[in-house]
C-alpha positions in Angstrom: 124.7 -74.4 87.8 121.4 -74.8 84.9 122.4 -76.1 82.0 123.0 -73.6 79.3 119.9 -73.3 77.0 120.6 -74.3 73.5 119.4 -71.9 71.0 117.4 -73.4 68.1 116.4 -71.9 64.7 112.8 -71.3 65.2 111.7 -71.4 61.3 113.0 -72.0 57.9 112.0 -71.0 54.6 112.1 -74.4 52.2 112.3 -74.6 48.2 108.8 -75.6 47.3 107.3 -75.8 50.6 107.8 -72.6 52.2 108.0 -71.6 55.7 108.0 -74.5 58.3 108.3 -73.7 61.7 110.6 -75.8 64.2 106.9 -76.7 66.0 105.5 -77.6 62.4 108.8 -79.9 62.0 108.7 -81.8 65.3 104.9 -82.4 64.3 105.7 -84.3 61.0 105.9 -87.5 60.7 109.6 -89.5 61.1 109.3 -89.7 57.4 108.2 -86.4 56.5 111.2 -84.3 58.1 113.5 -87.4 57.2 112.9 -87.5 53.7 112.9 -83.2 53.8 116.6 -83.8 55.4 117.5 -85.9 52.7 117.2 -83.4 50.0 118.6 -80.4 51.7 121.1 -82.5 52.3 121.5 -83.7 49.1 121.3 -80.1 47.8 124.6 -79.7 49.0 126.0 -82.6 47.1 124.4 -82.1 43.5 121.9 -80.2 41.7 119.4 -82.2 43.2 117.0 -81.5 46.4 115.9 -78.6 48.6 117.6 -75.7 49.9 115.9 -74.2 53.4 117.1 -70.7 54.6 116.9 -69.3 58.2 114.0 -66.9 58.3 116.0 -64.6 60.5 119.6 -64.6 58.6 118.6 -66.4 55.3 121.7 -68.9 55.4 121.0 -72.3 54.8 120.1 -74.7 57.5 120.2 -78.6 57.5 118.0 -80.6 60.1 119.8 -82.2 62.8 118.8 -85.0 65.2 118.7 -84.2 69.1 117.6 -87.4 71.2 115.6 -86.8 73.9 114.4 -89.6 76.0 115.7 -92.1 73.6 113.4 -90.4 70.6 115.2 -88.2 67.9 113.8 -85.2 67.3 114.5 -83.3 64.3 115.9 -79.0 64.2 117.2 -76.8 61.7 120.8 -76.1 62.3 122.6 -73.9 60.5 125.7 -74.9 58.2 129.2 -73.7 58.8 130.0 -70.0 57.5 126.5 -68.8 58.8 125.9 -65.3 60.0 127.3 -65.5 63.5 125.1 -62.4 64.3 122.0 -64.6 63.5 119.8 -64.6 66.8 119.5 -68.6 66.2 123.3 -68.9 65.8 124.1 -72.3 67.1 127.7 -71.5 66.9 130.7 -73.5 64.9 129.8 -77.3 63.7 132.3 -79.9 64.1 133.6 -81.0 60.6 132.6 -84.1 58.9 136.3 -85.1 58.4 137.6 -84.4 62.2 134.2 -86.5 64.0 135.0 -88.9 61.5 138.6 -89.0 62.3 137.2 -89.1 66.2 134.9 -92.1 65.4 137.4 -94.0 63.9 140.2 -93.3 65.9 142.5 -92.3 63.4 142.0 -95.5 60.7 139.3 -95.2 57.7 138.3 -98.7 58.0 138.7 -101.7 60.5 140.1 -105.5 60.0 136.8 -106.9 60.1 135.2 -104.0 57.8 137.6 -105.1 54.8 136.8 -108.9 55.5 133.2 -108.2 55.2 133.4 -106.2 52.0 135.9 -108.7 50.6 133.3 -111.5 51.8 130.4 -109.8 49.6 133.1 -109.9 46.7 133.6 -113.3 47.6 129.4 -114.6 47.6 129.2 -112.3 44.1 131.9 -114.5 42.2 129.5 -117.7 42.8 127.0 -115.9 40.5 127.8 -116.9 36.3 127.3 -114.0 34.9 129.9 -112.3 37.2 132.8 -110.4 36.0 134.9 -109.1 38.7 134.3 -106.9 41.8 136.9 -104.7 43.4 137.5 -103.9 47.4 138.1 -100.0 48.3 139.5 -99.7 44.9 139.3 -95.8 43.4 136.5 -96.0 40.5 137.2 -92.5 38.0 133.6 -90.6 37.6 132.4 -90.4 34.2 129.2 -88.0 35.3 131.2 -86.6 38.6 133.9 -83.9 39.5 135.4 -86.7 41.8 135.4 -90.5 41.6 134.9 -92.1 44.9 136.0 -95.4 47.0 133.2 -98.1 46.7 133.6 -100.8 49.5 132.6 -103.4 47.5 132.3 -102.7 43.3 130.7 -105.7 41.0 130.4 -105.9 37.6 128.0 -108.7 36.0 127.6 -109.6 32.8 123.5 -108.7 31.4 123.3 -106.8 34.8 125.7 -104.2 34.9 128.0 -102.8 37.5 126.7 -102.7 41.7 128.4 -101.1 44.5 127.8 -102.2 48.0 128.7 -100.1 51.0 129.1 -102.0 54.4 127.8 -100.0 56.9 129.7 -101.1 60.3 129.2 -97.9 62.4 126.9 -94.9 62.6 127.6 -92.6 58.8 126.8 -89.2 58.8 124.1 -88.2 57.1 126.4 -86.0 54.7 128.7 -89.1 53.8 125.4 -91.3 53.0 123.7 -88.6 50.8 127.1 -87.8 49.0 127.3 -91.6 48.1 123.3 -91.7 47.1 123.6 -88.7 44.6 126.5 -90.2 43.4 126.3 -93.3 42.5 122.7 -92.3 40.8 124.1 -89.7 38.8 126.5 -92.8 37.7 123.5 -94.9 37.2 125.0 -97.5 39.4 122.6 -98.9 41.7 124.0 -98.3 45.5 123.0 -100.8 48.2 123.9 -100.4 51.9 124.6 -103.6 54.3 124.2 -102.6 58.0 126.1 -104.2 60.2 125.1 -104.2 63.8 121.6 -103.9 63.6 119.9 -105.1 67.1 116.1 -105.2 66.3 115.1 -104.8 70.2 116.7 -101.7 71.0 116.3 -98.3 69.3 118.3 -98.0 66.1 121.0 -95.2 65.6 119.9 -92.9 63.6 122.5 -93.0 60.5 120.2 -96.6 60.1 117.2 -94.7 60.1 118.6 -92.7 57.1 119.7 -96.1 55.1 116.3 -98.3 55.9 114.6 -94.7 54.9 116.6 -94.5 51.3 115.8 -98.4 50.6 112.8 -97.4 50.9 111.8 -98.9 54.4 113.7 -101.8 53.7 117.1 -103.3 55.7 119.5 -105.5 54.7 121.6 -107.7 56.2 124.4 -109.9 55.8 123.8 -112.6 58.5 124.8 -116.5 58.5 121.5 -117.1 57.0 122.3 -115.0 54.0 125.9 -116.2 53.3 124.5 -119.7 53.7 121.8 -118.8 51.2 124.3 -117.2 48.9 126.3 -120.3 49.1 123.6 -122.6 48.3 121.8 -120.5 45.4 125.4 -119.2 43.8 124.2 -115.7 44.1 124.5 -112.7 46.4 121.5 -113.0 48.6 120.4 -110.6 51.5 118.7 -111.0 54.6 116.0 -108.1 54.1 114.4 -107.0 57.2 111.1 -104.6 56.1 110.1 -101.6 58.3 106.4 -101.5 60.2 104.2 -98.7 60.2 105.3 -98.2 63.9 108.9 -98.3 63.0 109.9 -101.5 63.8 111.1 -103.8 61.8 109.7 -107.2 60.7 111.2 -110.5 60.7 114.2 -110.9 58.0 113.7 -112.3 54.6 116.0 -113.6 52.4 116.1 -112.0 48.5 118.5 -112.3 45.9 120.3 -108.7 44.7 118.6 -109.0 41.2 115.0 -109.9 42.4 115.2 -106.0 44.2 113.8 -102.9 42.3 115.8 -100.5 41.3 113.9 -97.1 41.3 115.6 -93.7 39.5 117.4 -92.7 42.7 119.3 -96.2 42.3 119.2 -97.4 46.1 117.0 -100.4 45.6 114.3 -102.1 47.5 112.4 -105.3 47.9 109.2 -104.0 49.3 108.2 -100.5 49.2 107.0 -99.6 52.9 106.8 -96.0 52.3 104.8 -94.7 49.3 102.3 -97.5 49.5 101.1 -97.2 53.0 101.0 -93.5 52.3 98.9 -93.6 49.5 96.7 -96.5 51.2 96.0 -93.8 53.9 95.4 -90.9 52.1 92.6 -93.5 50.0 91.2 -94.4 52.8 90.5 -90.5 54.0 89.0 -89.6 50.3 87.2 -92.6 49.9 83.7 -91.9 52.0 83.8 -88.9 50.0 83.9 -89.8 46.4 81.0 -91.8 47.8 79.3 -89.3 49.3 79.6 -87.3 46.0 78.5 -89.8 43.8 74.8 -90.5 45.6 75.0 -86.5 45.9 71.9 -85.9 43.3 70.3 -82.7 45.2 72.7 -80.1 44.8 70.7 -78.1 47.2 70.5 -80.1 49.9 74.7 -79.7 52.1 76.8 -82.7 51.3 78.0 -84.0 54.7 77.3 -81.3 56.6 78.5 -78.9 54.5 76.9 -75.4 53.3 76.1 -75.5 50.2 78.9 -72.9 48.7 81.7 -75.8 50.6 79.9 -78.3 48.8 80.1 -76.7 45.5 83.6 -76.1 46.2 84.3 -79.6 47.1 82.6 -81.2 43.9 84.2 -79.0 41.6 87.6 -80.1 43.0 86.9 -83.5 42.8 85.6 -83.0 39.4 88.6 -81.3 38.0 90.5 -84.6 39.8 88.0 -87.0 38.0 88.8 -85.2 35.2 92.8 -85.3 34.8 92.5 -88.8 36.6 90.5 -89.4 33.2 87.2 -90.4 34.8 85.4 -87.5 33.8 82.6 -86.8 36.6 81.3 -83.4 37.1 80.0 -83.7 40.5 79.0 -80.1 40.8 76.4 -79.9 38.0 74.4 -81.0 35.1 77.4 -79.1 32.6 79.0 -81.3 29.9 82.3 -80.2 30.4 84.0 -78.9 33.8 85.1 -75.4 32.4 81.5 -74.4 32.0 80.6 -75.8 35.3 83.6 -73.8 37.0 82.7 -70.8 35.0 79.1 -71.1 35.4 79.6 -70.8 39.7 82.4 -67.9 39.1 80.4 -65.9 37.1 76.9 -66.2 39.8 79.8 -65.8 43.0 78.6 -69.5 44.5 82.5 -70.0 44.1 84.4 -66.3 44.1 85.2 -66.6 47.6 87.5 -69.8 46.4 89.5 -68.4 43.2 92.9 -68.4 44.8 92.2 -72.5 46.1 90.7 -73.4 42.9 93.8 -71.9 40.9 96.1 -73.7 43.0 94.0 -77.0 42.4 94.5 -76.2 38.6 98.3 -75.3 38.4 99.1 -78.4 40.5 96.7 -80.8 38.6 97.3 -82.3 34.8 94.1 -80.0 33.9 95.6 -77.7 31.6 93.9 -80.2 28.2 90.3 -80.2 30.2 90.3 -76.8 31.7 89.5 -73.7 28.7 91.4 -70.5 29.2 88.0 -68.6 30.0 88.7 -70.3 33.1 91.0 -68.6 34.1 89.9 -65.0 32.7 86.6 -65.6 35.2 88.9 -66.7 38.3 90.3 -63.4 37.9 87.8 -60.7 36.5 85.0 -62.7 39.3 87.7 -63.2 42.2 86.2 -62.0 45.7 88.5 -59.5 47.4 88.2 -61.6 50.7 89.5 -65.2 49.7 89.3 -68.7 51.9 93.2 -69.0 52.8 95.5 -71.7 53.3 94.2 -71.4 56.9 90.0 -71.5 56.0 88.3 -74.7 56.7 87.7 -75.1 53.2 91.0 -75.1 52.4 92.2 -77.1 55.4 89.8 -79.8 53.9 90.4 -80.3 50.9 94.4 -80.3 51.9 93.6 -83.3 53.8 91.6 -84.7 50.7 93.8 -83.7 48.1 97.0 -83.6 49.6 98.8 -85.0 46.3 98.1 -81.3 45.0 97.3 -79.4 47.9 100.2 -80.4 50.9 103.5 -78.8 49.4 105.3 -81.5 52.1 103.6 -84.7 50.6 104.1 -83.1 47.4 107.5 -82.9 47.6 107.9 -86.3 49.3 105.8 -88.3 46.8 108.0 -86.4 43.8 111.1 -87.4 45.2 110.1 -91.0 45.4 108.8 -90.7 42.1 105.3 -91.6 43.1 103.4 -88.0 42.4 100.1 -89.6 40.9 100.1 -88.2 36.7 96.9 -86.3 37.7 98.8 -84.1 40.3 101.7 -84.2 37.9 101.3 -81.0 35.6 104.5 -81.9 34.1 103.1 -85.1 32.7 100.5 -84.3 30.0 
């Protein structure tokens, strides 16, 4: 007999994105849909995140992980309590409590699991500004409905309080998120140890979610680190850092106050994620700001382009030069960009591109450059048919300006608290 065909929830309607197909979702990058899980997932625990709806039921969905060939591949799924007469009805989730229950046969933690957190208490006491630390000891919330069950809790003197959760086997993605929101709404910095972790085979995907939180980062305690700990009377890590392919380099050892501590308190020693990001989205815009610059003939196509898309494309990199506070008007010979923009609404070189422009403008720090006679001509001189989100033009200058133009990388580069102030509205 076939195997029975799973049904899948085909699209999803996300908070500040919008629709995302399950195609457009297996298309992103490990990070992309990873970080987008995080939030909705840490929606559910806090105030905090993203909430995506099936586009057939509206319920809320999470994304799942489904290996196939060894590769996980990410899905919406819908939560418990869903509309069972939804056409992409999964059916009933098995609760976080009873697969834990499964996973740990009955017991909440092993032998070897309380000698390891009791170990890290153990290394911390070496350090002289510490005060005490605690083992699986119940901590009261003071920003929280419910307290919570650190592994390891530390408390040094001119440093603060730590918590360290020793991560033996795989965690749900709902347990790590509920222990990242948290401990940052406690402003107690959070850092995961992963046990386990075999460098030459595929790693399970609950470490995925920690490396991904600590920013690309893994960390270990190995022989090397308790020797180091030992030797430097401090708790020190064995870091392993993640590689644009995903794997993961060879370990370093850092001391726990030599790591960052960003806002969402899971701290890192290297940032892997929003660097390399930016450092390829640079690298795309680059030959054009170069382009631009030499660009003297205004007539004459930039790149290949006709000249209305050229227009379109200084004036977009103008209004960035200008909130990025370079001030460069690419497009003209105008002393300020507001005549510029209204000077090519007004002769329709630029009607066909209101709707882009405006979105360029609302998700920019433009609003002390740009004059409100701006945005009277984007409306009374708007052309009926407008470039889409779907127009080359548009496509374009997504890939250009993503930072205000990609809802995704938005959303991504927000969360890590790395949205650049000129694609910041919010930051004038």
């Amino acid at each position: 007999m076939g195997r029975k065909l799973q049904r899948i929830v085909e699209a999803a309607i996300i908070e500040r994105i919008g629709p995302v197909t399950a195609q457009d979702l297996m298309a992103m990058s490990d990070d992309s849909w990873g970080l987008i899980r995080d939030q909705i997932t840490d929606r559910r625990n806090g105030k905090d995140g993203l909430v995506a709806r099936c586009l057939a039921c509206e319920c809320e969905v999470y994304i799942r992980t489904s290996k196939t060939r060894g590769i996980a591949r990410p899905l919406f799924q819908h939560y418990n309590g869903s509309d069972p007469d939804c056409p992409w009805f999964q059916g009933r989730n098995i609760k976080p409590d009873a697969a834990r229950a499964a996973q740990y046969q009955g017991k909440q933690e092993s032998n070897f699991h309380r000698l390891m957190c009791e170990l890290v208490g153990e290394l911390a006491a070496l350090d002289s500004r510490y005060i005490k630390h605690t083992v699986g000891q119940y901590r009261s919330p003071t920003e929280n409905e419910h307290g919570r069950y650190p592994d390891t809790y530390v408390e040094w003197d001119d440093f603060g309080p730590f918590v360290v959760e020793f991560q033996m086997s795989g965690t749900f993605q709902t347990e790590i998120s509920a222990r990242c929101k948290h401990y940052e709404r406690e402003g107690i910095p959070l850092l995961w140890i992963l046990f386990g972790l075999d460098t030459a085979t595929a790693l399970p995907q609950s470490f995925i979610d920690v490396i991904r939180r600590h920013r690309g980062n893994a960390f270990v305690l190995d022989q090397a680190a308790v020797a180091a700990s030992r030797e430097q009377k401090t708790l020190v890590l064995s870091c392993y850092l993640r590689k644009p392919d995903g794997r993961l380099d060879a370990p370093k050892l850092v001391r726990f106050d030599a790591l960052t501590v960003p806002r969402s308190k899971i701290p890192y020693h290297e940032d892997r994620i929003v660097g390399s990001r930016l450092a390829e989205i640079e690298k795309v815009r680059r030959p054009w700001f170069n382009a631009l610059a030499q660009w003297e003939d205004r007539y004459k196509p930039l790149r290949d382009l006709a000249r209305p898309q050229s227009l379109l494309l200084a004036a977009a990199f103008s209004i960035v030069a200008a909130t990025n506070g370079k001030g460069r008007n690419y497009a003209s010979e105008h002393s300020n960009i507001s005549a510029m923009l209204n000077t090519y609404l007004s002769t329709k070189v630029l009607s066909p591109y209101s709707d882009l422009l405006k979105q360029i403008i609302e998700n920019t720090r433009s609003s002390s450059i740009i004059k409100a006679s701006v945005h009277d001509h984007l409306r009374r001189y708007r052309d009926a048919i407008q470039a889409t989100n779907e127009s080359p033009e548009w496509i374009l200058l997504r890939k250009l300006l993503p930072e205000a133009l990609d809802p995704v990388l938005r959303e991504e580069l927000a969360y890590l608290d790395a949205l650049p102030d000129w694609a910041n509205p919010t930051s004038e």
